[in-house]
C-alpha positions in Angstrom: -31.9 -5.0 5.3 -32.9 -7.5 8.0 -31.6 -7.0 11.8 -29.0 -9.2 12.8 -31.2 -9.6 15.7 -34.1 -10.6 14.1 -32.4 -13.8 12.3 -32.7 -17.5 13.4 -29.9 -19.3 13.6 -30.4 -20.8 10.2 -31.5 -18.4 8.8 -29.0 -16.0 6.1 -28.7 -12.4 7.1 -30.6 -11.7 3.7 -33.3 -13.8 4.2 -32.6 -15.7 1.1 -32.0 -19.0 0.3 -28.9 -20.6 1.8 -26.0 -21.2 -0.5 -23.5 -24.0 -0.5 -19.8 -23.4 0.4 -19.2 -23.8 -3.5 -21.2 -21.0 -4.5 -20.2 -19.2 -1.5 -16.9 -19.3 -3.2 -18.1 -18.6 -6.5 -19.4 -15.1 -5.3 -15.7 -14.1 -3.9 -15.3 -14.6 -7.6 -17.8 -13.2 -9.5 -20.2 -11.4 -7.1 -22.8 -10.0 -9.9 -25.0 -8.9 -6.6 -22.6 -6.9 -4.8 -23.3 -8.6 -2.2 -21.3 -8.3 0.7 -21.3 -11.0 3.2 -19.8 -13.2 6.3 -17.9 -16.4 5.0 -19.7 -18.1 8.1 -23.5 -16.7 7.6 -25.1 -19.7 6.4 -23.5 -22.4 8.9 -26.6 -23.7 11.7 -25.2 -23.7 14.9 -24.5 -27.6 14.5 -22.6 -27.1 11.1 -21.1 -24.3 12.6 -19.9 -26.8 15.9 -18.6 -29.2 13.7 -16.6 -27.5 11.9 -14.9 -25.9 14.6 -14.2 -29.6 16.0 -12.3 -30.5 12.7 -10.4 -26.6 12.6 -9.4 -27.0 16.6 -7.5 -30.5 16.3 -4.9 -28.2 14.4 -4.4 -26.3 17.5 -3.5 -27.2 21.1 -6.4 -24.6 22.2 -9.6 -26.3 23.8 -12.4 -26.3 21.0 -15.2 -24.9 23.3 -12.7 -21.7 22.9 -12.6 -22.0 19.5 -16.5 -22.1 19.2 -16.8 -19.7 21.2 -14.5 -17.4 19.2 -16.3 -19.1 16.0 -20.0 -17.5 17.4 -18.9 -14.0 17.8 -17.2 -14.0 14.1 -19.9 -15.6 13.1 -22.2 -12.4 14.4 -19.0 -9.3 14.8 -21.8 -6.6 14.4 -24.0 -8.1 17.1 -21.6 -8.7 19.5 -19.9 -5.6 18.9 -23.0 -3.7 20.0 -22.9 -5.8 23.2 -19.8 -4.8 23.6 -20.7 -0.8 23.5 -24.1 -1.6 25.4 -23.2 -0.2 29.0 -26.0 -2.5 30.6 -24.1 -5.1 32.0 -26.7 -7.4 31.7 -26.6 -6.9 27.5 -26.6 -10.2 25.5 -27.1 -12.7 28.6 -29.9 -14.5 25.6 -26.5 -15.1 23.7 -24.3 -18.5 23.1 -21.4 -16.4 24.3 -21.0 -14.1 27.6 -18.2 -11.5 27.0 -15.6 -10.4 29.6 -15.5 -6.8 30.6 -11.7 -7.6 29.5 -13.2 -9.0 25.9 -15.8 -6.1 25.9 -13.6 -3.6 25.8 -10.9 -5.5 23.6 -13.4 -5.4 20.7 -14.6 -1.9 20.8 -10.9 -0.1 21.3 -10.0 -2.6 18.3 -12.4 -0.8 15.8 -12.3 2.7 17.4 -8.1 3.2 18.4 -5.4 2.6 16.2 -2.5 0.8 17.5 -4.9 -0.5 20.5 -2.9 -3.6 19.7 0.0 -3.8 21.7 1.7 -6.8 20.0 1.5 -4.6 17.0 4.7 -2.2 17.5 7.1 -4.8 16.1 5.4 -5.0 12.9 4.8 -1.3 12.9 8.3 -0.7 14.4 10.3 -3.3 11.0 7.8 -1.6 8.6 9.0 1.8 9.5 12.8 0.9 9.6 12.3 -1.1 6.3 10.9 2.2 4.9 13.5 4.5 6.1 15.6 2.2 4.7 13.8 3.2 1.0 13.6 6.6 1.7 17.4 7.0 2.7 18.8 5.1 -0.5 16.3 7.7 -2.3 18.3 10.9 -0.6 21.4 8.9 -1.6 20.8 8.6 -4.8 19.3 12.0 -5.0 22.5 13.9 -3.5 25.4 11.9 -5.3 23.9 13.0 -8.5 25.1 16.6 -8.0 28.9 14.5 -7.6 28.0 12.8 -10.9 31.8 13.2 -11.9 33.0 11.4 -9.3 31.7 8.2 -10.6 32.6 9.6 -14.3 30.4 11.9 -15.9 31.0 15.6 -16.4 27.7 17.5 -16.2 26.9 21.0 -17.0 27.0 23.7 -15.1 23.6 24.4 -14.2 24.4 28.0 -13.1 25.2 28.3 -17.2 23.5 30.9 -18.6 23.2 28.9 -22.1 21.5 25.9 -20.3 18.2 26.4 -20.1 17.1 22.6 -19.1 17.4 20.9 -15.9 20.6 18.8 -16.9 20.5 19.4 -20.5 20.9 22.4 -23.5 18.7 23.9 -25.1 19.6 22.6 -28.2 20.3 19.1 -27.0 20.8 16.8 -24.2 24.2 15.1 -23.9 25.1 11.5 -23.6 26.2 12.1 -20.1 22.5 13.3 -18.9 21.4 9.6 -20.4 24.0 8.1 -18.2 23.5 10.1 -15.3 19.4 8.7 -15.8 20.1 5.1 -16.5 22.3 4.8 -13.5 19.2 6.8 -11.0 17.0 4.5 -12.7 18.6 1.0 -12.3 17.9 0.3 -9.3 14.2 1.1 -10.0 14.5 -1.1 -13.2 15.8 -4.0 -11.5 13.5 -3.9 -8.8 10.3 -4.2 -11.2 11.9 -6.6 -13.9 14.0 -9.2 -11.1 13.4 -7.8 -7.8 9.1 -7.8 -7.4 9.0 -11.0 -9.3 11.6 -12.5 -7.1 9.3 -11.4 -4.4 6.9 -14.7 -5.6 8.9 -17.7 -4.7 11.3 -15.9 -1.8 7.9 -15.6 0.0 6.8 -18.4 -0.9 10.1 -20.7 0.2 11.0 -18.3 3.3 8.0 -15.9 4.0 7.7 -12.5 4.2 10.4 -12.2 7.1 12.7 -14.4 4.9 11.7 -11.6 2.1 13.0 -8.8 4.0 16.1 -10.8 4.9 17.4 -11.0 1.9 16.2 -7.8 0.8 18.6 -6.0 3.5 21.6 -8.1 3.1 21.5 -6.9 -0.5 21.1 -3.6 0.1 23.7 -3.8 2.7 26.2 -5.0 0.4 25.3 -2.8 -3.1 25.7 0.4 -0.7 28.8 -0.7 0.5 30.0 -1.5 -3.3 28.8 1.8 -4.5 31.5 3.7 -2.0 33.4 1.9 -4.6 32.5 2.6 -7.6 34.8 4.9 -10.5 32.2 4.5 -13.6 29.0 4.9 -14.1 28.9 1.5 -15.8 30.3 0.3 -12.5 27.9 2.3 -10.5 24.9 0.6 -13.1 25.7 -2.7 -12.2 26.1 -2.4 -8.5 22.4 -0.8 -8.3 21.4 -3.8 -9.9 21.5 -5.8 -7.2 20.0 -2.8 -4.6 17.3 -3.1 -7.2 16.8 -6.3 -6.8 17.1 -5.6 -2.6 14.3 -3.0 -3.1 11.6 -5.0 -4.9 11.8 -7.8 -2.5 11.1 -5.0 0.3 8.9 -3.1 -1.0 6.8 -6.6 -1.8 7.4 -8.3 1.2 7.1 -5.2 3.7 3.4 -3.8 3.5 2.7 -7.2 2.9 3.1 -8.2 6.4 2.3 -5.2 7.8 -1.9 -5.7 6.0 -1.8 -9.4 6.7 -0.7 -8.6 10.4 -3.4 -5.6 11.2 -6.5 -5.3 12.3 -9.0 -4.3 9.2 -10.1 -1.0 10.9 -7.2 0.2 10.8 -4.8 -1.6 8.1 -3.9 1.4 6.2 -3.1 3.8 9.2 -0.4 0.5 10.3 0.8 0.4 6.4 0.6 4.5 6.7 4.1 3.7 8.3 5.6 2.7 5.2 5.2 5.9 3.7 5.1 8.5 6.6 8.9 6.6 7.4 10.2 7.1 3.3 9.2 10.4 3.9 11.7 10.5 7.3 14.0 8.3 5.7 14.5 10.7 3.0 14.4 14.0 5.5 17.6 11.8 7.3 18.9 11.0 4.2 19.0 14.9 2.9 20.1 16.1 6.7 23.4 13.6 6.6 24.0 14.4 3.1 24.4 18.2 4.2 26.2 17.8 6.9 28.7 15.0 4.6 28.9 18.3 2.0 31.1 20.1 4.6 33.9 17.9 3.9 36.5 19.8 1.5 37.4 15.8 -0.4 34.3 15.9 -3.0 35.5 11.8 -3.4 35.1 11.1 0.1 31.3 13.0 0.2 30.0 11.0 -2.8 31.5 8.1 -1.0 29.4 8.8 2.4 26.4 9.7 0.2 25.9 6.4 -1.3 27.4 4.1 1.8 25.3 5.8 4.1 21.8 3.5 3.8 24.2 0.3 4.7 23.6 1.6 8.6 20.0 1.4 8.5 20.2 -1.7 6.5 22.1 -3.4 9.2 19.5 -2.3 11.6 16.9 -3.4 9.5 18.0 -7.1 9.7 18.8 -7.3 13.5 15.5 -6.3 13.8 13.8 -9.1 11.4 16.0 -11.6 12.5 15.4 -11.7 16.4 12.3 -9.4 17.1 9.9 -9.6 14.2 7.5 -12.1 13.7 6.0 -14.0 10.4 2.6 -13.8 9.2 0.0 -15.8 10.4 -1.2 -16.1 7.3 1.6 -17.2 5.2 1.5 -19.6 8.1 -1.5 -21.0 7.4 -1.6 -21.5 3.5 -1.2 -24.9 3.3 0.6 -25.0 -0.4 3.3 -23.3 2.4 6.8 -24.7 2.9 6.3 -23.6 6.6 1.9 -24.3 7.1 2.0 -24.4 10.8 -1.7 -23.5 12.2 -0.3 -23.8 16.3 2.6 -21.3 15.2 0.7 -18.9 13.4 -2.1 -18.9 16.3 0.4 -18.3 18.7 1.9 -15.4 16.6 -1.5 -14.5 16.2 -2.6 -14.2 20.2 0.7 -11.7 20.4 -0.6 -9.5 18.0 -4.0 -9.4 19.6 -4.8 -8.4 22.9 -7.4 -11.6 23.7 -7.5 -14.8 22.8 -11.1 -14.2 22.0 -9.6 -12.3 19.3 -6.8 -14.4 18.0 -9.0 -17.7 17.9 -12.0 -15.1 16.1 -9.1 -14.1 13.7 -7.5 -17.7 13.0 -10.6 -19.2 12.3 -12.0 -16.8 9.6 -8.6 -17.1 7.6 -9.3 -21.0 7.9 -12.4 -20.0 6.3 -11.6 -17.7 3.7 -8.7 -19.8 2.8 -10.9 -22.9 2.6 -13.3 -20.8 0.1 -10.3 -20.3 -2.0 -9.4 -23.8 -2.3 -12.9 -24.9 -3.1 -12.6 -22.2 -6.2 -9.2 -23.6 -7.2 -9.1 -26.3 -9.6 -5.3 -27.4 -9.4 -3.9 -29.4 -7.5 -4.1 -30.8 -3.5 -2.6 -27.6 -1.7 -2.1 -30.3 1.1 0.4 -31.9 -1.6 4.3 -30.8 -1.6 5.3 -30.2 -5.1 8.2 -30.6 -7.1 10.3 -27.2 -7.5 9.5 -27.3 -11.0 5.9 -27.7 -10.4 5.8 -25.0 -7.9 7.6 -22.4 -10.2 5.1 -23.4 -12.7 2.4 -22.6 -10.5 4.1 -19.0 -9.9 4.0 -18.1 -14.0 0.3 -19.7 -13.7 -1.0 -16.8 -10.8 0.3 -14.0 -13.1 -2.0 -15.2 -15.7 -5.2 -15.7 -13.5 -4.5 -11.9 -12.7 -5.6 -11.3 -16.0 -8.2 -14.1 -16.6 -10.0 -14.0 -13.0 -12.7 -11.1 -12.5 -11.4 -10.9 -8.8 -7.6 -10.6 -9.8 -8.2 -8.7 -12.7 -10.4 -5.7 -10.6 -7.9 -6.0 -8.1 -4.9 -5.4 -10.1 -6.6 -2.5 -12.5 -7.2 -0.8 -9.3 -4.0 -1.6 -7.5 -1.7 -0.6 -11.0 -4.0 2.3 -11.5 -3.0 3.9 -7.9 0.7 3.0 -8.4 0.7 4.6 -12.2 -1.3 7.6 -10.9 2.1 8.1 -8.2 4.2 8.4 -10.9 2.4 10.4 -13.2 2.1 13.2 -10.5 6.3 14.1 -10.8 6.9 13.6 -7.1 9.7 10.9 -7.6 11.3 13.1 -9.8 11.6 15.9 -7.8 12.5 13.2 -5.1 15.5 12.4 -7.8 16.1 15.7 -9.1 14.8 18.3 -6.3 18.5 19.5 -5.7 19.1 20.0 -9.1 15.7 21.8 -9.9 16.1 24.4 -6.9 19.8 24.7 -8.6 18.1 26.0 -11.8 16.2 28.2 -9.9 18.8 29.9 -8.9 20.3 28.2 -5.5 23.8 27.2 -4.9 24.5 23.8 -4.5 24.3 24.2 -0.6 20.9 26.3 -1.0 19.9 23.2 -2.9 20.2 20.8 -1.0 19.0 22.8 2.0 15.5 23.0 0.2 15.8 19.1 -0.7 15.9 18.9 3.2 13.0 20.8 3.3 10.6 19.1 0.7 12.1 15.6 2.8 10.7 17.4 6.1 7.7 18.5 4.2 7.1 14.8 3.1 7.2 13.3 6.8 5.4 16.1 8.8 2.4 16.4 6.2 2.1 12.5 6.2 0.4 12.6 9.9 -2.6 13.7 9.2 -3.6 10.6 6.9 -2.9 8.6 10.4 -6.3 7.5 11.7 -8.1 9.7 8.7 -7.0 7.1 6.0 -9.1 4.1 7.7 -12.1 6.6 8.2 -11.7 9.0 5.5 -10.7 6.0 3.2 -8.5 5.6 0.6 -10.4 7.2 -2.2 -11.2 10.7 -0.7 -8.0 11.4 0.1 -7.3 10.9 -3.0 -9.8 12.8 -4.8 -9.5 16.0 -2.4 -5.4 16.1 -2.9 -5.2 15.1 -6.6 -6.5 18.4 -7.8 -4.5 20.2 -5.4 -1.5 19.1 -6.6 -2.1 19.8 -10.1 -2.7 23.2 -9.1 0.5 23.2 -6.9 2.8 21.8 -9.5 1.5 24.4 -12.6 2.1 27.1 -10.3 5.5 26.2 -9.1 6.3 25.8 -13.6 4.6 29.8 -13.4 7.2 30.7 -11.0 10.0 30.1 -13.7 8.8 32.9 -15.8 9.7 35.4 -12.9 12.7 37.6 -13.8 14.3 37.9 -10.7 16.5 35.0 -9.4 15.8 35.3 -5.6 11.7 36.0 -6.2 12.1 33.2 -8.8 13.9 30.8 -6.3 11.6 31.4 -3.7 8.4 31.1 -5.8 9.2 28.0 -7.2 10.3 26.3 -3.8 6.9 27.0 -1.9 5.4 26.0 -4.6 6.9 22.4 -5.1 7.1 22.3 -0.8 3.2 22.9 -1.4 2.9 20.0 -4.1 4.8 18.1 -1.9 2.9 18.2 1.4 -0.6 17.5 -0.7 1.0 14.5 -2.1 1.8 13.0 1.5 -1.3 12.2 2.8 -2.6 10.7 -0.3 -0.4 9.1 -2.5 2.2 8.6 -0.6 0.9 6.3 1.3 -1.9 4.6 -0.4 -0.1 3.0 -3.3 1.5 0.4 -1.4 -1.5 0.1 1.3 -3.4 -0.8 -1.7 -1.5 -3.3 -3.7 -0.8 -5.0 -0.1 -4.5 -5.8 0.9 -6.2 -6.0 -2.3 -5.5 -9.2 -3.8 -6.5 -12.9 -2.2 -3.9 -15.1 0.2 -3.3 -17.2 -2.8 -2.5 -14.3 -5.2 -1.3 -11.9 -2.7 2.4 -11.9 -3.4 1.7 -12.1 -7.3 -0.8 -9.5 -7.2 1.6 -7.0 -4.9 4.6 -7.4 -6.9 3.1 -6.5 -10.4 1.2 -3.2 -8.9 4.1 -2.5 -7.0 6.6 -3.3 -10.1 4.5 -0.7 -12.5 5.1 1.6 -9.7 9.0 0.9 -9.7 9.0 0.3 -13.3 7.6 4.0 -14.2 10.0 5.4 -11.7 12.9 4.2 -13.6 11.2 4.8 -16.6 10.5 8.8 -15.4 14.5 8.7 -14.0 15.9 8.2 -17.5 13.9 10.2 -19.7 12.9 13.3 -17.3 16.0 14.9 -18.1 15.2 14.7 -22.0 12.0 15.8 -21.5 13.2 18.7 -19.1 15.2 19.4 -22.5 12.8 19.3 -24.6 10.4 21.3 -22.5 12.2 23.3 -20.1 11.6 23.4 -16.7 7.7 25.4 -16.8 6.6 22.8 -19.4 7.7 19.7 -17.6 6.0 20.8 -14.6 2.8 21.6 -16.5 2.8 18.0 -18.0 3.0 17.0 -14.6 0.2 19.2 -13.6 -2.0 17.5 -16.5 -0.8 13.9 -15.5 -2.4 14.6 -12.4 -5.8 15.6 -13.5 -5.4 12.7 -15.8 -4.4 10.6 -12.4 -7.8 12.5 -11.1 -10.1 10.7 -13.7 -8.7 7.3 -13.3 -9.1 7.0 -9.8 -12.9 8.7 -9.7 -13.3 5.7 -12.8 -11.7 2.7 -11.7 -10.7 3.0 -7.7 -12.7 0.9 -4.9 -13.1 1.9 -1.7 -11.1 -0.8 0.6 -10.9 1.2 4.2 -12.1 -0.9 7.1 -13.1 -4.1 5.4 -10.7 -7.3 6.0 -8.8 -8.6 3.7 -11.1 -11.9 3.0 -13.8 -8.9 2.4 -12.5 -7.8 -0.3 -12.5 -10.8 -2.0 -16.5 -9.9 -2.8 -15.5 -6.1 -3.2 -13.5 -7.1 -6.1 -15.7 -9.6 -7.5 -18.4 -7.0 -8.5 -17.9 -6.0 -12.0 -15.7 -3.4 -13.0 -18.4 -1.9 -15.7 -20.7 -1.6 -13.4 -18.3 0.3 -11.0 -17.6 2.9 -13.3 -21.2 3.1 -14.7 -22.3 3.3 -11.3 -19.8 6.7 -10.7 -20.6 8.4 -13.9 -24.4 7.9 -14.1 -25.4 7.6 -10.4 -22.9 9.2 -8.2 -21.8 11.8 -9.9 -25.4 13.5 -10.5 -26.0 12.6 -6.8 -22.7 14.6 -5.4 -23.9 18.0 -7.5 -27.4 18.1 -6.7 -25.9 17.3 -2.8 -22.9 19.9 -3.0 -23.9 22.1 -5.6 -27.6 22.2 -6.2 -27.7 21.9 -1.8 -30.7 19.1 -2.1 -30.9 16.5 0.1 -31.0 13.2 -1.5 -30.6 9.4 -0.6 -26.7 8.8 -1.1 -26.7 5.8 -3.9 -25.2 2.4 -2.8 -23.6 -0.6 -4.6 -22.6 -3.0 -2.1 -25.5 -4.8 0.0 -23.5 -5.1 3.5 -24.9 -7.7 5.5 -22.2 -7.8 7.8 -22.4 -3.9 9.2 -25.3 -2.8 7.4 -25.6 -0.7 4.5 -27.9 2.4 3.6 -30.5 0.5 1.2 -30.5 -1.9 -1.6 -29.7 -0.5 -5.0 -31.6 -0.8 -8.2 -30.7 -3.4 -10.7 -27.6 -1.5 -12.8 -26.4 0.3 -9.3 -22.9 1.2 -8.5 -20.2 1.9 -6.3 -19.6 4.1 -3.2 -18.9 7.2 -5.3 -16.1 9.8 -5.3 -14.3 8.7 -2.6 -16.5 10.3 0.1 -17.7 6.9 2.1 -18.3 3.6 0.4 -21.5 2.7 1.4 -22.6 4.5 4.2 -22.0 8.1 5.6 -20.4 6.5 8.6 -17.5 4.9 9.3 -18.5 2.1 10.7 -19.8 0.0 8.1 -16.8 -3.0 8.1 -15.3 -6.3 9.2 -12.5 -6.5 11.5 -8.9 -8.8 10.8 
């Protein structure tokens, strides 16, 4: 690949022919090349000027400041090596002299996380927002042991004659259906009403406005479920926490993607799950110390008010500290399309201005490229509600007709399925009343459901930092198989005669499960469906990943204790094992690598064609990674993506593939990405 350093400025990185805008937008499409490239690399210095002149009369920001900005986005890698060069006199021949201030702004941006002090507000609602999750979770969790205080009488699980987890033997009573259907609703709710919602609430009041609403429902359906005498009545109030949770669980990582720096997006999404985790190690602490009150009413009635606290929290915070997202602000089919406001959201979040105009402008860009490639109508245009709410059914059909969309929703519904299939949300359901069937008391049990919650939260730090350089795929590709292995042994530990061996066995071994599942798919399921789909298709995109993920999790609420029945507790465990080697394949098939690209990146990262991804892993990478770790020879690493932003190894053959198994993308190093 050509130096950066050795290009004209006319000249494309590739040394190719330069391509118009419109087929500059047709490769974010379909990018048959894998090629991946800088939206501005084929602007001459006077196109490039120009344009900037047109961008900056959008801003109240001098345009020399905004071409300057423009010239270092326009050439991030060589600048950035300016940047590390310690010879003060490095890159005096360039259009733009950095500050010692700027110098060191862009290198701490792609080598610290959190370097970005405007950051901990978004990082700080993210966390409280998932907190907020993970206590409703332990809520739900520990008033199912009181299930006959909202009108179901459940059997004893210390029965010797009941040999399931809530069931018989035999059979499985309409009370364990019940006792599912009400776990599950909200979960239901949130991926039929709740993720779709998501679409036109961000749309009309953005992603703030998303989480809003999102915790004034909450707020109100825990407060009504201190209320509630049935289970019918229980049902219907979880509706509308359902609907609460989809909009949040849209809206949040959202914000927290199209907020972050690209280096180190999914260590600031990290927070979503790392803070489940500690919302659900809360949740399980309070619902303990709630169990030492004698009145069994008034503990299920604590249990399930509890998460309206946090709630509360959740939207002072949004309301008066937390800021919107530059880019919702600058979509101009927006409501609220307000370029001044989002820069000046924009230069809070960064720590120069060098890096807030750098930022602005390559959204402009990237958005612009999107418009060129959409064939509706004027974006500049204010439609009709009706017309809008047309457009909304019209994205969730270009998921599935776009090459871009479609690639970016196998891979982002794939992750989310493969969280699901690996049993940990129903052990985050049922966890008290498995360790119950192995013997605990119902204080024991709930004492060990602290315990997998603490699990969760301290085993989720070390994918801080290591999921933005490790990436998304390794992680999950070294912990899969470990938690199959976890989860078959902890279904082993079952078939141990004695109750306090058997107990213990089967606790370390779920604890195990559970702190291999935190560093991997805890947190990347959301990460991904947030950053992997376009500004135009973002919301659309995020809500149907993350609504398969909800959807299965009601799904796996309502029938797990059938299938417990069916299976006992050993065989559901080792169908859980096998889901995850199934989970395993999937990902090594069907998973790109996303870590320290920007979002407009990935655009061309999705564009390359999914058949050649997975022919690529099967016939290319996977040969390369035994005669490498096995067979111990030394061979070229084989590469799909032709980075001509940061470099790449080498050009592939004609039929290449993807960045393999999950170990790198592209390159053995790290730093081989875009920044924003």
């Amino acid at each position: 690949m050509a130096s950066l350093d050795a290009l004209g400025p006319t000249e494309s990185h590739s040394g190719r022919e330069r391509l118009t805008p419109q087929a500059q937008a047709h490769r974010r499409r379909i990018n048959d090349r894998a090629v991946i490239e800088n939206p501005l690399a084929y602007y001459t210095d006077e196109q490039l000027e120009a344009d900037v002149r047109s961008f900056a009369e959008c801003l109240t920001v001098d345009t020399t400041a905004v071409l300057r900005a423009a010239r270092v986005a326009k050439d991030i890698k060589l600048y950035d090596e300016v940047a590390r060069n310690p010879d003060p006199g490095a890159g005096k021949e360039l259009p733009v002299q950095l500050t010692a201030v700027e110098k060191r702004a862009l290198r701490r941006e792609r080598d610290v996380p959190f370097s970005e002090r405007g950051m901990w507000t978004i990082i700080i609602t993210v966390s409280l927002a998932a907190f907020l999750q993970g206590h409703v979770q332990a809520s739900f969790n520990g008033s199912s042991i009181y299930a006959n205080q909202f009108g179901l009488e459940m059997p004893n699980p210390s029965d010797e004659t009941n040999k399931g987890l809530t069931g018989t033997d035999a059979d499985i009573s309409s009370n364990d259906w019940k006792l599912g259907a009400a776990n599950a609703s909200p979960f239901l709710f949130a991926a039929i009403l709740g993720c779709p919602l998501a679409l036109p609430v961000n749309h009309y009041l953005g992603r703030k406005g998303g989480m809003v609403v999102a915790a004034i429902l909450i707020f109100a359906s825990s407060l009504g479920s201190a209320f509630a005498h049935t289970w019918q009545e229980l049902f219907a109030i979880r509706l509308i926490n359902g609907i609460g949770m989809g909009l949040k669980a849209v809206s949040t990582p959202i914000l927290a993607s199209e907020t972050a720096v690209g280096f180190w997006r999914g260590t600031s999404i990290l927070a979503w799950q790392l803070w489940v985790a500690a919302g659900l190690l809360v949740g399980f602490a309070f619902n303990l110390i709630f169990d030492t009150s004698g009145d069994k009413r008034l503990v299920f009635q604590l249990m399930v008010a509890a998460p309206l606290v946090p709630a509360l929290a959740l939207l002072f915070l949004v309301i008066f500290f937390c800021d919107e997202s530059p880019r919702y602000l600058m979509r101009m089919s927006s409501p609220s399309y307000n370029p001044q406001r989002a820069y000046e959201i924009l230069k809070k979040l960064r720590n120069t201005e060098l890096q807030a105009l750098r930022d602005i402008y390559l959204v402009h860009k990237s958005i612009e490229q999107e418009e060129l490639s959409n064939k509706h109508a004027d974006p500049r245009l204010i439609p009709s509600f009706f017309s809008t709410m047309r457009g909304f059914v019209r994205q969730y059909k270009q998921l599935f007709m776009q090459r871009r969309l479609r690639n970016a929703l196998i891979s982002s519904s794939t992750v989310a399925l493969a969280q699901q299939f690996c049993g940990i949300n129903v052990l985050a359901f049922y966890s008290g009343t498995l360790f119950h069937r192995a013997g605990a008391t119902e204080r024991i049990s709930m004492v060990f459901s602290l315990g997998y919650g603490a699990v969760n939260f301290v085993f989720g730090l070390p994918a801080i930092r290591t999921i933005d350089t490790l990436g998304r795929r390794k992680w999950l590709i070294l912990t899969l198989p470990i938690m199959a292995l976890f989860m078959l042994l902890a279904g082993v530990g079952f078939y141990i005669d004695e109750p306090n061996a058997q107990m213990g066995v089967v606790a370390l071994f779920i604890l195990l499960f559970a702190a291999a599942y935190s560093p991997g798919l805890g947190p990347i399921p959301f990460t991904y469906a947030s950053e992997s789909f376009p500004l135009s298709h973002r919301e659309a995109g995020c809500a149907f990943a993350i609504a398969v993920n909800l959807g299965f999790a009601g799904l796996l609420s309502i029938f797990f204790p059938s299938i417990n029945s069916k299976l006992g507790d050993s065989g559901s465990l080792y169908l859980f094992a096998g889901l995850n080697l199934l989970a395993l394949v999937l990902v090594f098939l069907l998973l790109e690598e996303t870590k320290r690209r920007s979002l407009e990146d990935l655009d061309l990262v999705f564009a390359v064609s999914k058949r050649r991804f997975i022919r690529h892993q099967v016939t290319q990478y996977l040969p390369w990674f035994i005669k490498r770790y096995f067979l111990r020879r030394k061979e070229v690493k084989p590469s799909l993506y032709i980075d001509l932003i940061w470099g790449s190894v080498s050009e592939p053959a004609p039929g290449g593939g993807a960045f393999g198994m999950g170990f790198g993308d592209d390159s053995d190093s790290d730093k081989d990405s875009v920044h924003a």
